[in-house]
Residue, then its C-alpha position, 0 to 999 in steps of 0.5 A: x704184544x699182541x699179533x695178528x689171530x683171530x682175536x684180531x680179525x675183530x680189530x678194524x684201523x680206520x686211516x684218515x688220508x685226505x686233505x687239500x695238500x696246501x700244509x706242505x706247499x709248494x712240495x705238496x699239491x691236491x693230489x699229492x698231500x703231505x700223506x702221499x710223500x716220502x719226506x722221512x725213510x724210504x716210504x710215504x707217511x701213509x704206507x707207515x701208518x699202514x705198515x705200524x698197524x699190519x703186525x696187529x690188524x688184517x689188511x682186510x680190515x684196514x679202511x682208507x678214508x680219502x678223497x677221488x681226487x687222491x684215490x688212485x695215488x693210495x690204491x697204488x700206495x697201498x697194494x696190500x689194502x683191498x681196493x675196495x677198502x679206500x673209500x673215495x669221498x665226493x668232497x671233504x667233510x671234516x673229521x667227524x663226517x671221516x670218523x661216521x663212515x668208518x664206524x658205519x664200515x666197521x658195522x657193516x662187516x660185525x656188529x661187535x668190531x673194534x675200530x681205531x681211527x688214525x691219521x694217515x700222516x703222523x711221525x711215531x718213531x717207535x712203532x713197536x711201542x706205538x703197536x703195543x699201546x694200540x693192542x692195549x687200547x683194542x683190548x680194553x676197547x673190546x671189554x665193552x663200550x669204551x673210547x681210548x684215546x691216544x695222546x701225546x704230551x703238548x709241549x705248547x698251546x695249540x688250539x686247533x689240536x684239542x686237549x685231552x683232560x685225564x681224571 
């Protein structure tokens, strides 16, 4: 597996972090989401997502995606990320709008960066496979341009997580 060099200064990890907090009510609230609480281990869902990509990715170029309502919470959360890489949205816009702003950080900073966006609150029990799958996808991303997408077997139909066709 790949580790933090300078290969990887051009690797960019783009954290998806905001949300209503209305999935896990009454124990989430507006500015405590699901993202923000310590439901499994000893740390929020959003410091694992961070500690999975530290081996491989800067802390100075991971990039927070949040909200200002929930902005303070994940500055605390996170001393490692620079401040000034959370970015607090005025309002929610969806993923695509979350996905636009990263890919406009990514180039601000280089022009031949390589970005992975995340959400901030998935459960990926082994992080060293998770890290050597995202190294992977960085590598063959960096080749040239390509989209690698990481997925995971459905079990059942479930239309509000899309489905990925292979071939």
């Amino acid at each position: 597996m790949k580790t933090k060099s300078k290969s990887g200064d051009n690797n960019y990890v783009i954290i998806m972090a905001g949300g209503r907090g209305e999935r896990f009510w009454p124990v989430s609230r507006e500015k405590t989401p699901k993202q923000l609480l310590t439901l499994i281990g000893e740390r929020s869902f959003l410091q694992q997502a961070v500690d999975r990509v530290l081996p491989i990715v800067p802390a100075k170029n991971i990039f927070i995606i949040t909200n200002e309502v929930q902005a303070p919470e994940v500055r605390k959360q996170l001393p490692k990320v620079p401040k000034q890489n959370v970015i607090a949205e005025p309002m929610g816009r969806d993923t695509c709008a979350a996905v636009t702003l990263g890919a406009a950080l990514v180039g601000a900073r280089s022009t031949t960066g390589v970005m992975a966006l995340l959400p901030a609150d998935h459960i990926i029990p082994d992080a060293k496979k998770f890290q050597q799958v995202l190294s992977d996808c960085f590598d063959l991303a960096s080749r040239g341009q390509v989209i690698a997408t990481i997925g995971i077997k459905p079990t059942e139909p479930a239309t509000g997580y899309g489905y990925i066709h292979v071939g």
